[in-house]
C-alpha positions as CSV (number, residue, x, y, z in Angstrom):
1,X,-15.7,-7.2,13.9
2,X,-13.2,-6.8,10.8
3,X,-14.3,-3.3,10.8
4,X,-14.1,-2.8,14.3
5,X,-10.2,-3.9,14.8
6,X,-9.2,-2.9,10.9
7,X,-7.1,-0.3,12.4
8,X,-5.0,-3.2,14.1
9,X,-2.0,-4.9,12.7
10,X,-1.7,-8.3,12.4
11,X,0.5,-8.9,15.6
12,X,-1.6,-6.5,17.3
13,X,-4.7,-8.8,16.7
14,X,-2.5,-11.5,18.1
15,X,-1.7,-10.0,20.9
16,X,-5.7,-9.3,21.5
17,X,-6.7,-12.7,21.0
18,X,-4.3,-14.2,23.3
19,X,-5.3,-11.5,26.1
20,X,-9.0,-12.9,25.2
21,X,-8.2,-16.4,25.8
22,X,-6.0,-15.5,29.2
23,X,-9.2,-13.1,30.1
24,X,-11.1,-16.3,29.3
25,X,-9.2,-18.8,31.7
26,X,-8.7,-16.5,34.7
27,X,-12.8,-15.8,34.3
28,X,-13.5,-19.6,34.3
29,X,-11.3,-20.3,36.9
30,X,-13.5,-17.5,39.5
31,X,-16.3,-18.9,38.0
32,X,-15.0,-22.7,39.4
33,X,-13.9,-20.6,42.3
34,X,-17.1,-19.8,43.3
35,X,-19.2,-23.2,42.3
36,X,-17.3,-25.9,41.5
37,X,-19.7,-27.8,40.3
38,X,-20.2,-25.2,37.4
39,X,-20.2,-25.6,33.9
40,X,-17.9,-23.2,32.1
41,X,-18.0,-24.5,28.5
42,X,-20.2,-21.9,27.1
43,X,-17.6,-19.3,28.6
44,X,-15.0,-21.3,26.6
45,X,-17.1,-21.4,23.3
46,X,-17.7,-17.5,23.8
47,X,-14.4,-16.7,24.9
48,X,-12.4,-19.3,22.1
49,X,-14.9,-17.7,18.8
50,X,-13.6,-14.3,19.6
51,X,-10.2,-14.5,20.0
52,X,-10.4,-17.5,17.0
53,X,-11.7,-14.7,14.6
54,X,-9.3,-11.9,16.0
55,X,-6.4,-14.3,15.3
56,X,-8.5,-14.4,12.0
57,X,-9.0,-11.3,11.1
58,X,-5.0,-10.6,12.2
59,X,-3.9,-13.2,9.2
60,X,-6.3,-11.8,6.5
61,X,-4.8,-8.4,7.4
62,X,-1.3,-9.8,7.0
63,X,-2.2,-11.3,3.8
64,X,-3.3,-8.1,2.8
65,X,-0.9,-5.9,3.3
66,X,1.6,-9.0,1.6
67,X,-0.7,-8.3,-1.6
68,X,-0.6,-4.4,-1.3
69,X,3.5,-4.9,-1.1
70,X,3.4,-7.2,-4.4
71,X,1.7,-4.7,-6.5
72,X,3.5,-2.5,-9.0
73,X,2.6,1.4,-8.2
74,X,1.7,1.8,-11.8
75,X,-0.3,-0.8,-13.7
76,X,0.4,-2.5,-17.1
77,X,-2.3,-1.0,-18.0
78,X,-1.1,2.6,-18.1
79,X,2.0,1.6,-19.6
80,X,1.0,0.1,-22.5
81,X,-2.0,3.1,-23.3
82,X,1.3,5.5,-22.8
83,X,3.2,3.3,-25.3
84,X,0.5,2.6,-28.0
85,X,0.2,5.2,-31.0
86,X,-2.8,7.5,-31.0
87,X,-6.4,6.4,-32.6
88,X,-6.0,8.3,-36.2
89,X,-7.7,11.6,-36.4
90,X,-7.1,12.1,-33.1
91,X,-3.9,14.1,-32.1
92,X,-1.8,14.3,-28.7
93,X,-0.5,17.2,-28.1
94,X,2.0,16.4,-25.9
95,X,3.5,13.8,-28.7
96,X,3.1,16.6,-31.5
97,X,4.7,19.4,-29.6
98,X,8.4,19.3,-29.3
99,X,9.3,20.7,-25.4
100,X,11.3,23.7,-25.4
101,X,14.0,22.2,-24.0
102,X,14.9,20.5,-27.3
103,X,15.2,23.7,-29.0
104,X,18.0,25.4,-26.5
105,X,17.8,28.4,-25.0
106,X,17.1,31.6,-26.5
107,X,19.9,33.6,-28.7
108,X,19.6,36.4,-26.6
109,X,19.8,34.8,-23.1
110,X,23.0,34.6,-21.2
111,X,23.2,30.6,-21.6
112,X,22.2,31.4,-25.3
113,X,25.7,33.7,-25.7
114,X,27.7,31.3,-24.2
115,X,27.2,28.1,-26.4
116,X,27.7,30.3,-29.3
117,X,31.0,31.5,-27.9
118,X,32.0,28.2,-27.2
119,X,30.4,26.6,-30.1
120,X,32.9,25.2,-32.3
121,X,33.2,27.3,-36.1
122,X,34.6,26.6,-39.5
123,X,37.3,28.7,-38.4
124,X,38.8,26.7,-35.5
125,X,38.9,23.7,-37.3
């Protein structure tokens, strides 16, 4: 049944339950309509489980997505194997290399000629 309504959320299986137990009453009271000497509890057991486990099923799913909202997007986990130094005798590349963007840009590019323009020299001081 969990599967069945999963795609619900929680007020929405709320909403379902309650139509179950008014579904539930108006169906007893045609049954007492028509005999009214009938017995209508087993229509109130069936009628009551169901909309008890929706109503169910509609707080686990709250509780849920509370748990899914309380977890950090990246784990400790990952943050501490990102922090911790390598094994020896194995390298990281991406710790040995320096980026590029460390360096500066090339001599010969445009950016390149303009720090050494404004760059201050020996001169200017």
């Amino acid at each position: 049944m969990h599967r069945m309504f999963g795609f619900l959320p929680p007020i929405g299986s709320y909403i379902l339950a309650a139509g179950i137990l008014m579904g539930t009453y108006f169906l007893q009271a045609e049954i007492l309509a028509m005999d009214p000497e009938a017995d209508v509890n087993k229509v109130w057991l069936v009628g009551g489980l169901i909309a008890f486990l929706l109503a169910f099923g509609g707080f686990q799913r709250s509780i849920e997505l509370r748990s899914e909202a309380a977890q950090p997007r990246v784990s400790s986990a990952d943050v501490l194997q990102k922090l911790t130094p390598t094994e020896t005798g194995t390298l990281d590349m991406q710790l040995e290399n320096a980026p590029a963007e460390i360096h500066g840009p090339d001599a010969d590019s445009p950016l390149g000629r303009v720090r050494a323009r404004s760059a201050p020299t020996l001169e200017h001081l």
